[in-house]
N, C-alpha and C positions, 0 to 999 in steps of 0.2 A: 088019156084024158087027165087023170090024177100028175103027169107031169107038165100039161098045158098051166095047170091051176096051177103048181111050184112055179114053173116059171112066171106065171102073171102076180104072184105073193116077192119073187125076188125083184121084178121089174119096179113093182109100188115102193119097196123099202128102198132101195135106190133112188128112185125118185124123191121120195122124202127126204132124203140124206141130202140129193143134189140139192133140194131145193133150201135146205134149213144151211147149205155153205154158202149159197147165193148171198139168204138174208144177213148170213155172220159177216161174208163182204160185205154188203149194201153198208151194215150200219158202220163196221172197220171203216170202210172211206170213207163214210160220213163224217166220222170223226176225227180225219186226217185233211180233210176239206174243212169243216168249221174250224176257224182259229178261237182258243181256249183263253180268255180276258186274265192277263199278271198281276197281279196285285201290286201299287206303288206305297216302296219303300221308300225312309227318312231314317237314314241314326246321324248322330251328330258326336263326335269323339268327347265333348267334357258337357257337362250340366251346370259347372262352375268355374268359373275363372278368378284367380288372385294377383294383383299386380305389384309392385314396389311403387313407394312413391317417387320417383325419380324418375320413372316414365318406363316405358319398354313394351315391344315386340313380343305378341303368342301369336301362333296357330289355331285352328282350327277346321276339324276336316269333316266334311261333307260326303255322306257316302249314299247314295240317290240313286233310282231309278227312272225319276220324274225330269220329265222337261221346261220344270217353271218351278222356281222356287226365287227368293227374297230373304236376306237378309238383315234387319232394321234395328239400329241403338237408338236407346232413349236419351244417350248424355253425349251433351257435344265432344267430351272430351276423349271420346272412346270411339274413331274412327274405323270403319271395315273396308276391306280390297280384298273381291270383289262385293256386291250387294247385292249381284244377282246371278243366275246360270244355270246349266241344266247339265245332270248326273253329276257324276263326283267332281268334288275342286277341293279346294286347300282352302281356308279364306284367312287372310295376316291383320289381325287384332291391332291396334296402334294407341296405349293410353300416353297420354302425353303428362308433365311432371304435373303434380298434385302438389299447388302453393298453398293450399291451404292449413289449416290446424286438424282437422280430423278425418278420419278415412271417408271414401264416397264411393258410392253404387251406382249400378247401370245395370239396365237389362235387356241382354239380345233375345230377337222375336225371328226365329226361322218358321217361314209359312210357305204355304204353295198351292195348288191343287193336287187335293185327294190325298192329303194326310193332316194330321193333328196338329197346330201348330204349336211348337215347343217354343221351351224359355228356358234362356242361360244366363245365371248369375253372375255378374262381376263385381268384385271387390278391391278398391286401391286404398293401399295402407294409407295415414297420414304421415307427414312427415316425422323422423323422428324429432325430439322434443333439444332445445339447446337447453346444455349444462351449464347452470351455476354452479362453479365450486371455487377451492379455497383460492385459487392464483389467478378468478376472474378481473379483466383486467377492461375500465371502463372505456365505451367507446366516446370519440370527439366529439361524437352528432347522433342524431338516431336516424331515423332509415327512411326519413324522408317525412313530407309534412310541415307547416309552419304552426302547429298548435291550436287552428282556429276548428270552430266545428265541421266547415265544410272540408277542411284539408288539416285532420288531428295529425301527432305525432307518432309514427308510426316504431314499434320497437318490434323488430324481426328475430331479435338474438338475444343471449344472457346478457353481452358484452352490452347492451344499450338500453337494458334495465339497469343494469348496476351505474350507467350516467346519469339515468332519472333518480335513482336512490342519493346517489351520491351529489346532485345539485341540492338536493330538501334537505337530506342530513348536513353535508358540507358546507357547501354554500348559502342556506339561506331560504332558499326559493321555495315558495309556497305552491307556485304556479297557480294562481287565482283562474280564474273561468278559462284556465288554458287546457286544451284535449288532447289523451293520448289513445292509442288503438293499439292493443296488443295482437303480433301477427303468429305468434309461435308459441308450441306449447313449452315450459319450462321444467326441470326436473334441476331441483336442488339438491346437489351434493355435498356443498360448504358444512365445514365441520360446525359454524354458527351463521344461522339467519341473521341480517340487520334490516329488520322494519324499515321500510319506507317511511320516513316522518317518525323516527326513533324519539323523538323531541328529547334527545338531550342537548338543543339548541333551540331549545324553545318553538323549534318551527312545524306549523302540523297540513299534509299537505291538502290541498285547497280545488286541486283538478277536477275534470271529469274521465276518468278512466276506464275505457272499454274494454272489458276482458275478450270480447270476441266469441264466445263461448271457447276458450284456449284452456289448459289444463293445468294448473301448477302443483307440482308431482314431488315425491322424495321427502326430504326432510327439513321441517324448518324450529329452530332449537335455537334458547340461546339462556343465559344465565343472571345478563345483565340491564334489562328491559321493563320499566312498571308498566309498560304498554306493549302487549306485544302480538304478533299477527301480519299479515300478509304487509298489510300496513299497521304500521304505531295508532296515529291519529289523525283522525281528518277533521279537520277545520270546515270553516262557516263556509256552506254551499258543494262542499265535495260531493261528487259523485261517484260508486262505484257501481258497472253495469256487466252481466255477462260476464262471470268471471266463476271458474270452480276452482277449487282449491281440495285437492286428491294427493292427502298425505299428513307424516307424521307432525303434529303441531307440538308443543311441547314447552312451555316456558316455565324454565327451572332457576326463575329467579325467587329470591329471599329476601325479603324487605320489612324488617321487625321496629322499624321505627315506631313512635306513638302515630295512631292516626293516618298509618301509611296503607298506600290503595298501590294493588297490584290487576291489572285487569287483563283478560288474555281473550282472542276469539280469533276465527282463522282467515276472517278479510279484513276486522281491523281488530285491537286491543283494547281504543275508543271512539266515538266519536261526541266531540264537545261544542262545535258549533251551530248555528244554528243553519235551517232548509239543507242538511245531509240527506242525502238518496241512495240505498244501498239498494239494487232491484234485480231480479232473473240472475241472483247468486249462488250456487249448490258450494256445499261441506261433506268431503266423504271421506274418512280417514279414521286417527283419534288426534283428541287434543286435549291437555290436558293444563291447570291452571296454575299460575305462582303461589307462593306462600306469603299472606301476608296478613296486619290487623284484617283488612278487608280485601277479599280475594272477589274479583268478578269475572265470571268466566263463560262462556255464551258459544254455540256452533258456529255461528255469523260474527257477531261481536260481544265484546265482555261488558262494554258502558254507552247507554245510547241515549244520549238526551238534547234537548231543546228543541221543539218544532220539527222532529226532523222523523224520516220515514225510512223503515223496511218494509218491502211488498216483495210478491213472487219466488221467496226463497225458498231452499231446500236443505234438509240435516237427513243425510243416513250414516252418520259417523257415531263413535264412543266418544263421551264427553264426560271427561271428569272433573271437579268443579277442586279450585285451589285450596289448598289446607286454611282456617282459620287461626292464628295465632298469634297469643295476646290476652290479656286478661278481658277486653270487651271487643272480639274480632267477632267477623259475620263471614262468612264463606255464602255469596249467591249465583246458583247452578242453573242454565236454560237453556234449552234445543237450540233455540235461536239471540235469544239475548240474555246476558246475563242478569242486570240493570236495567229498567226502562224510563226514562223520567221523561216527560212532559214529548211526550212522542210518540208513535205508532208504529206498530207490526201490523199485518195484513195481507192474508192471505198465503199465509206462511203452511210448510207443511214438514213435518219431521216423520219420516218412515219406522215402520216397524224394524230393520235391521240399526237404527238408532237404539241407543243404550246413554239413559243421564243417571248419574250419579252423582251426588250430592259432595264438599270437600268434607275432608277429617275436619272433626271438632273437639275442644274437650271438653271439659263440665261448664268453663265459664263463658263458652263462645257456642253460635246458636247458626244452624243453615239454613237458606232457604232454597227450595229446589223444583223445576217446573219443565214442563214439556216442551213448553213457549218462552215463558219468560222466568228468572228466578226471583224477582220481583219487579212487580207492574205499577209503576204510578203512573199510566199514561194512557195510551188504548191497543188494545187487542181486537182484531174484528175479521173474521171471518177463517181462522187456523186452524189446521188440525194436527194432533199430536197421537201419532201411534206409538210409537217409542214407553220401554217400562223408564219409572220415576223410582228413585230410593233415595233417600238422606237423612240424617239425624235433623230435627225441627220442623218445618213448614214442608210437606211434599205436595203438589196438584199437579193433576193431568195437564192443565194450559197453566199456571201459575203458582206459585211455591205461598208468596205475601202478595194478597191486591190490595191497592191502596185508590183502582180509580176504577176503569171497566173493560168488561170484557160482553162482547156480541159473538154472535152466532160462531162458535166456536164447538171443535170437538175434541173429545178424548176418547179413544179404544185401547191406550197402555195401561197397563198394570201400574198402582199405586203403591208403594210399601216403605216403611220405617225401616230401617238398616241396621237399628241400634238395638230393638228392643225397647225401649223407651216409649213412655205415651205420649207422640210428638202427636205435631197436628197434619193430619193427613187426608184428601180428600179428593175424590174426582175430579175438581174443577179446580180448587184453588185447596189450597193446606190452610191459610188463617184468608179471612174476609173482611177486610177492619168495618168496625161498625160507624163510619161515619156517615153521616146525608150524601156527600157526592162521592161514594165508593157503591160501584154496583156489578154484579153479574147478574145477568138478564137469561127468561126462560128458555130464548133462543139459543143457548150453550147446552149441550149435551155431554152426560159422560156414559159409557159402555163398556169402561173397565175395572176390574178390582179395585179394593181398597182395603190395603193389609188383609187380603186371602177374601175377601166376602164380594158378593156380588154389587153390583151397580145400582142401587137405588137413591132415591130422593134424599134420604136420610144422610148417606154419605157422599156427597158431593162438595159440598162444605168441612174442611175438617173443623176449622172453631172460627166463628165469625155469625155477621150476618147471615141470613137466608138470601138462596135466589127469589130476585122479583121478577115479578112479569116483564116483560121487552113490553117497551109500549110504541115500539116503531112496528110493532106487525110482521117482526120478520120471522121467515119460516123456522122451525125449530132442527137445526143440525141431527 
């Protein structure tokens, strides 16, 4: 009996046994019968691409699990082979030559079903810049164009800047309402700049010259110039458009006659005629001013007057304003103009990595020195000046001497005297003359020191007039 029950006790455990390898198959082949869902993968070998300007062939390689993918540029100039396919391929990049003046971007979009769509950056240089220097030698013609504004003159190269310079200084030619387009960036390496419109022939040029947004780089220096800058002088109706100027300025001339004017800025030295347009011009460098009775020295230009306008411009450069010397010399220092007479700024801005500095002076000569202008007899209206002010005599956030007005204008630079001396120094302007049509309006704000103290009402003025009300209603800067 007692072994009938053993054997019916080993019979059940076997059973049990049998039956729990059953279930361990059942579910083993279950699991070799269900197919088990891959997860689809996407890498792409760069995140970035770089091109030369001159064109050229990359790769790029696709490494996929997926049967549908696409890949799409945003710029024509950046063709793909192939655009579309499924699992791994190679795909050959194709930028073509970059005629332009500054580098450009594109961005490939690889997408598909069942993954993230990625983004690759592309970047092609710009062309490198053509050198001016000492043995440039002018070209016959320029590079196509007949002057007019639908078809301006186009200069591609150093070689057919130096024929434009060289007709206004040499020959004569003002080039009245005739249009040039510059196509290439320029880097000066001549051991001396010669101003376009040098007027030591009287002649000041007269064009409308399109910078292109193009670059003009390196150094431009010269020692024997009372006008000095990208250009000398522009005459009645010039224009300069789109045009930066990204480099060493420098007029190391000397001119101690009685009554002698040395003016320096880094698109022109002056402008004397009347309806000149100097507009969407940037200064990024240093520049620094001549020695002279009267030194004018300005980020844009040194002397601006008659009817005539600066708008849309830009100063993040050092600017140091020309020594005063003489028994009655004035040294006048500005972000953007040195001089302002019977003419407008607007809309100007001078950045806080701008630095103005006022010219040497000595006991018998007096500076004036400004954010915007180094003296204003004209209008100022709507500018802002972050940049610090220092110089011996007249310092202001937007103007050094005002002699007419200024609107809705700001200051956030630092104000300060250089000397030591109790010059006149002030938020907004350094002296305010007291006459009836000389005005700063409550629309102008300032937000920066004045010799070490904070910004109030008090010093915004350093000796003059008070601010009056704006009675045009405009918001307050």
């Amino acid at each position: 009996m007692e072994n009938i029950q053993f054997y019916k006790k080993i019979q059940l455990a076997t059973t049990k046994i049998f039956a729990a390898i059953l279930l361990f198959s059942s579910v083993l082949t279950g699991c070799f019968e269900t197919s088990t869902e891959i997860p689809i993968t996407m890498h792409v070998s760069a995140s970035s691409l770089n091109f030369d300007s001159s064109g050229e062939n990359k790769s790029l390689v696709i490494v996929s699990n997926t049967n549908n993918w696409t890949v799409g540029s945003d710029a024509s100039w950046l063709t793909i082979s192939p655009t579309s396919g499924m699992g791994d391929e190679i795909i050959i990049l194709s930028a073509s030559q970059n005629t332009g003046t500054t580098e450009r971007t594109a961005t490939l979009t690889v997408s598909g079903t069942g993954f993230n769509t990625q983004h690759i950056n592309v970047t092609q240089s710009g062309p490198p810049p053509s050198v001016f220097g000492n043995n440039i030698v002018a070209s016959s013609s320029f590079g196509g164009g007949n002057g007019s504004q639908g078809s301006p003159y186009l200069i591609y190269n150093a070689e057919q800047l130096k024929k434009l310079a060289n007709d206004v200084n040499n020959e004569n030619r003002n080039y009245a309402n005739t249009y040039f387009k510059l196509m290439t960036n320029i880097e000066v390496t001549a051991t001396e700049w010669i101003p376009i419109a040098n007027y030591t022939n009287s002649t000041s040029f007269r064009g409308i010259f399109d910078g292109n947004d193009c670059i003009v780089s390196g150094t431009l220096r010269s020692n024997r110039y009372n006008y000095f800058g990208f250009f000398g002088r522009l005459g009645e109706s010039a224009q300069v458009i789109n045009l930066t100027i990204s480099a060493i300025v420098r007029n190391d001339r000397t001119f101690l006659e009685k009554d002698g004017y040395v003016r320096t800025g880094s698109i022109a030295g002056v402008s004397s005629g009347s309806n000149v347009i100097i507009r969407n011009c940037l200064f990024t460098g240093s520049l620094t001013g001549g020695i002279s009775n009267y030194s004018f020295t300005g980020g844009i230009v040194g002397g601006f007057y008659d009817n005539s306008s600066i708008r849309d411009c830009t100063v993040s450069g050092i600017i140091i304003g020309g020594k005063a010397d003489g028994s009655t010399g004035t040294s006048v220092t500005g972000g953007i103009a040195g001089l302002l007479i019977d003419s407008e700024v607007s809309n100007c801005t001078v950045f806080n990595s701008a630095k103005i500095t006022g010219g040497d002076t000595d006991d018998f000569n007096w500076s004036k020195t400004g954010g915007i202008a180094g003296e204003n007899q004209g209008s100022i209206i709507g500018c802002t000046n972050h940049a610090d002010v220092s110089g011996r005599g007249s310092n202001g956030g937007i103007v050094g001497d005002n002699y007419e007005t200024l609107h809705t204008s700001l200051n956030t630079g630092n104000i300060s005297d250089n000397t030591g001396f109790d010059d006149f120094s002030g938020g907004l302007a350094g002296l305010n003359s007291d006459r009836y049509d000389v005005h700063i309006y409550s629309c102008c704000t300032n937000q920066g020191t004045v010799n070490g103290q904070p910004a109030n009402t008090a010093n915004q003025i350093g000796y003059g007039k008070e601010v009056e009300t704006c009675p045009n209603g405009h918001t307050k800067r």
